[in-house]
C-alpha positions in Angstrom: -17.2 25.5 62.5 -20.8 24.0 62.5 -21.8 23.6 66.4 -25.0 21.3 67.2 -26.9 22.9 70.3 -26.6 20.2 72.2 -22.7 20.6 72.3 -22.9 23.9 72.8 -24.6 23.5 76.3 -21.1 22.0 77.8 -19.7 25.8 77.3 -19.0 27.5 79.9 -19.2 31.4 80.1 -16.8 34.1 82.0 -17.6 37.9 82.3 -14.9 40.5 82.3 -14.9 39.9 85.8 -15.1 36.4 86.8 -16.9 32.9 85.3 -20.5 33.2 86.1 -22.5 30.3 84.7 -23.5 28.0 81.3 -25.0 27.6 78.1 -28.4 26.5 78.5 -29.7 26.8 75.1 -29.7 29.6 72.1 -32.7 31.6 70.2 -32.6 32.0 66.2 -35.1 33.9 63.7 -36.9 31.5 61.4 -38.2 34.1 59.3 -36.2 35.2 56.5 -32.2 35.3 58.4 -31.5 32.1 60.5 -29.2 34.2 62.5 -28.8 33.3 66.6 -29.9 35.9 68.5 -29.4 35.3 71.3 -27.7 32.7 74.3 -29.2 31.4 77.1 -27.2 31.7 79.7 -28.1 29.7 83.2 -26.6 31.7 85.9 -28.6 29.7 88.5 -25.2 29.0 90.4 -24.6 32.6 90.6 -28.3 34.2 92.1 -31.5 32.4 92.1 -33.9 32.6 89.0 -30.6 33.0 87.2 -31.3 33.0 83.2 -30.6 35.4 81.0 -30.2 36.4 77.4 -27.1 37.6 76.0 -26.4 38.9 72.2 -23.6 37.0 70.4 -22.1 40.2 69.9 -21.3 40.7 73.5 -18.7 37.7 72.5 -15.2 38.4 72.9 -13.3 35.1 72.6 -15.1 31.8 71.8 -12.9 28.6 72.6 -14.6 25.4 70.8 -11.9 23.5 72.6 -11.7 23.9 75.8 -15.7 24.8 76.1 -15.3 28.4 77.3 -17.3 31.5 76.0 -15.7 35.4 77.1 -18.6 38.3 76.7 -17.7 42.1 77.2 -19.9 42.8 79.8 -19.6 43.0 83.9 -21.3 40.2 86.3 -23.6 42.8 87.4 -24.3 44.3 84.0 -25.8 40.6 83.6 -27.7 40.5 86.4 -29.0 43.8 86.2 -29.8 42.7 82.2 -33.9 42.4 81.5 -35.0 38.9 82.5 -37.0 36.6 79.8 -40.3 35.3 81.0 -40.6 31.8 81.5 -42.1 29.8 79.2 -43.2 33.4 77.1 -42.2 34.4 73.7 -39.7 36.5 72.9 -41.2 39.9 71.8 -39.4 42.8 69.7 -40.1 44.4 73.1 -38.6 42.8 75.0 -35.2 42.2 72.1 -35.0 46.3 72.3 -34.9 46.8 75.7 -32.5 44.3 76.4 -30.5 45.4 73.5 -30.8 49.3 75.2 -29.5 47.5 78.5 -26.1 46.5 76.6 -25.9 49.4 74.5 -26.5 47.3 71.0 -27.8 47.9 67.6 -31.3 46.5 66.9 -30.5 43.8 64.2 -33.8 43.6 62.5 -33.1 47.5 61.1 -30.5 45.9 59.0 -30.8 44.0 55.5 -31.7 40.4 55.7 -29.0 38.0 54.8 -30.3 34.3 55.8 -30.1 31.1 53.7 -33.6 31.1 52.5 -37.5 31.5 52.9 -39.2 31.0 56.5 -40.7 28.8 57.3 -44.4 29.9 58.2 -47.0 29.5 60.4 -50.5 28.0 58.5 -52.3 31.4 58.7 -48.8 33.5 58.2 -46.3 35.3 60.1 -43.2 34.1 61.8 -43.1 31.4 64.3 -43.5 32.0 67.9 -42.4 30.0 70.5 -45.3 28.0 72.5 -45.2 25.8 75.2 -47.3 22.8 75.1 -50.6 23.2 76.8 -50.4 26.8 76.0 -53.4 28.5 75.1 -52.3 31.2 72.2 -55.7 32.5 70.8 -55.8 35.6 72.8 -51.9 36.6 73.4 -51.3 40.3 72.2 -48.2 41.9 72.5 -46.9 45.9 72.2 -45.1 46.4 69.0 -42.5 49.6 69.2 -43.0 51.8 66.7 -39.5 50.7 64.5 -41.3 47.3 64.2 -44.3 48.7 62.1 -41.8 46.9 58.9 -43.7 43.8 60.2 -46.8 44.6 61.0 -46.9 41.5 64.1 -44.7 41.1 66.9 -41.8 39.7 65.9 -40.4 36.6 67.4 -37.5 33.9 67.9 -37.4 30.5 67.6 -35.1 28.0 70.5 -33.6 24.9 70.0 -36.2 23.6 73.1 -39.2 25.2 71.7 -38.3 22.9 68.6 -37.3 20.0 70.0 -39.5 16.6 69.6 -41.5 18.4 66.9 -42.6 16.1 64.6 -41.2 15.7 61.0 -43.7 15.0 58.1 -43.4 14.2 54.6 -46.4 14.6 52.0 -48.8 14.3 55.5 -46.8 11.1 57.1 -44.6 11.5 59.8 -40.9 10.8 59.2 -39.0 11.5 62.2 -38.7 14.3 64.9 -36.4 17.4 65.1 -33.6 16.5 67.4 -31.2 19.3 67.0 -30.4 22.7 65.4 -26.6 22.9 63.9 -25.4 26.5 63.6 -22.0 28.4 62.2 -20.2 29.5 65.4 -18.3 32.0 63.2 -21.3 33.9 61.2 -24.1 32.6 64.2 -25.9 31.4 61.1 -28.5 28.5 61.4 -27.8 25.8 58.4 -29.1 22.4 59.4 -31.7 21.1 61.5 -31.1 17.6 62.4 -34.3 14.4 62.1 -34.2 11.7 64.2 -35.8 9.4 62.2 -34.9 6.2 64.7 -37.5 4.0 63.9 -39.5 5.4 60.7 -36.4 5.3 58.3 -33.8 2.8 57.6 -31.0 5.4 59.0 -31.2 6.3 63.1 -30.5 10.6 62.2 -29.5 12.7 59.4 -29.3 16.2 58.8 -31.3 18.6 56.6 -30.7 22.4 55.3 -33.2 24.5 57.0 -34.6 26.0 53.8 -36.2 22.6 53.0 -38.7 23.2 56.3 -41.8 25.0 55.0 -44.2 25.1 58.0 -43.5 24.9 61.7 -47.3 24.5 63.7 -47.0 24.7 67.3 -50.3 23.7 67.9 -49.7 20.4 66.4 -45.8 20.7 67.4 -45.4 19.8 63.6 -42.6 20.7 60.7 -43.9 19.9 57.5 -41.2 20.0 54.5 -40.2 20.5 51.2 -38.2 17.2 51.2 -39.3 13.9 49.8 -38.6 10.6 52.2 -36.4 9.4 49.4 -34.1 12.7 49.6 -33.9 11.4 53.3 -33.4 7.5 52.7 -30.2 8.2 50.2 -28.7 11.6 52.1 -24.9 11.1 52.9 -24.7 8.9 56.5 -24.5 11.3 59.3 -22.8 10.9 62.6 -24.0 13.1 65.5 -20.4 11.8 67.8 -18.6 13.6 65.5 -17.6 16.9 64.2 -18.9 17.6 60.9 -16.1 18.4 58.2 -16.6 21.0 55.1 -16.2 18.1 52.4 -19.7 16.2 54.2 -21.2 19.5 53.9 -20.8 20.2 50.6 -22.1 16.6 50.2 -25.5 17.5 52.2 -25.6 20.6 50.2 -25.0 19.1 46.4 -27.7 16.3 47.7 -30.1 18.3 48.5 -29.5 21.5 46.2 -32.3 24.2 46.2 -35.7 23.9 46.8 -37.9 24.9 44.0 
């Protein structure tokens, strides 16, 4: 079933032990896979400072439903995990140590599967996350040894880091990205979704992420593959409710490939 992040916030999440906090937002690779990689989980309730990153494979039992997520892993295993640093990248780093802390496999060893080509930065390499304001010309970061397949520091992409970027079309801006809708069975990222309230004679719509070609953080820009027309005559799109297999097989015949 196709989840937008902004439902998936309402989840709640229960160790093997006892409930200890919520979905606060998730982190996906841009670059080649358009796989989640991680949750966010805010444990504020439970000890101050409380976020942390969890693998969906630490998932046991995930209950669209009643809102409710299970992970194999103790309350104090989670506290005890690495902690992210606020408003900092994620580094390959920092992904293997915290895989180490859970006992996981380190995903990027395996073949790529994802639904098309990255999206790059202008001058190349994959897309790190960057807070507004943030100045990025001098960050450096250690790269383990295993990572040497890509010669930079690898990194992921959130649903916040995204958010409010703005949408252009053959250099005029179309909308903003509002959303990013993911498969809560595979954890694969298909569709980003453009509010284009305002710009466009619909208020949203949807888009498969292969038809992003650029993401610019210092700019907070997405440019596209997509024409505005594509967007003016794409099948209506709802965001209130769930989105059924027969409308996404009408996105997907509408938009087709990118060449």
């Amino acid at each position: 079933m196709l989840l937008r992040t902004k439902e998936f916030q309402s989840f709640s999440l229960s160790a093997t032990d006892e409930e200890f906090g919520s979905i606060a937002d998730v982190y996906f690779d841009s670059a080649g896979e358009w796989k989640v990689r991680f949750i966010v989980a805010d444990t504020r309730t439970w000890f101050v400072g409380g976020k942390v990153l969890l693998s969906p494979e630490l998932i046991t039992r995930l209950d669209i439903e009643a809102q409710f997520i299970n992970v194999r892993a103790t309350k104090d295993q989670i506290k005890d995990s690495p902690k992210p640093i606020e408003h900092e990248p994620i580094s390959r780093s920092y992904e293997s140590t915290l895989l180490d802390h859970y006992g996981l496999d380190h995903y990027w060893l395996g073949p790529a599967t994802g639904p098309g080509p990255a999206p790059m930065l202008p001058g190349g390499g994959p897309i790190p996350p960057v807070t507004p304001g943030t100045d990025i010309s001098n960050t450096r970061y250690e790269v383990p040894p295993e990572t040497k397949l890509d010669e930079q520091e690898y990194h992921l992409q959130s649903t916040k880091d995204l958010r409010g970027y703005s949408v252009d079309v053959a250099g005029e801006k179309v909308g903003t990205i509002s959303d990013v809708l993911f498969d809560s069975n595979s954890w694969q990222v298909l569709f980003m979704e453009v509010d284009t309230a305002g710009f466009l004679s619909k208020d949203k719509t949807i888009v498969p992420v292969e038809w992003f070609e650029t993401f610019n953080p210092a700019d907070q820009h997405a440019i596209t593959r997509f024409s505005q027309n594509m967007l003016e005559t794409a099948p209506n799109y709802d965001d209130s409710i769930p989105l059924s297999e027969e409308y996404i097989n009408q996105i997907r015949r509408h938009y087709g490939e990118p060449k």
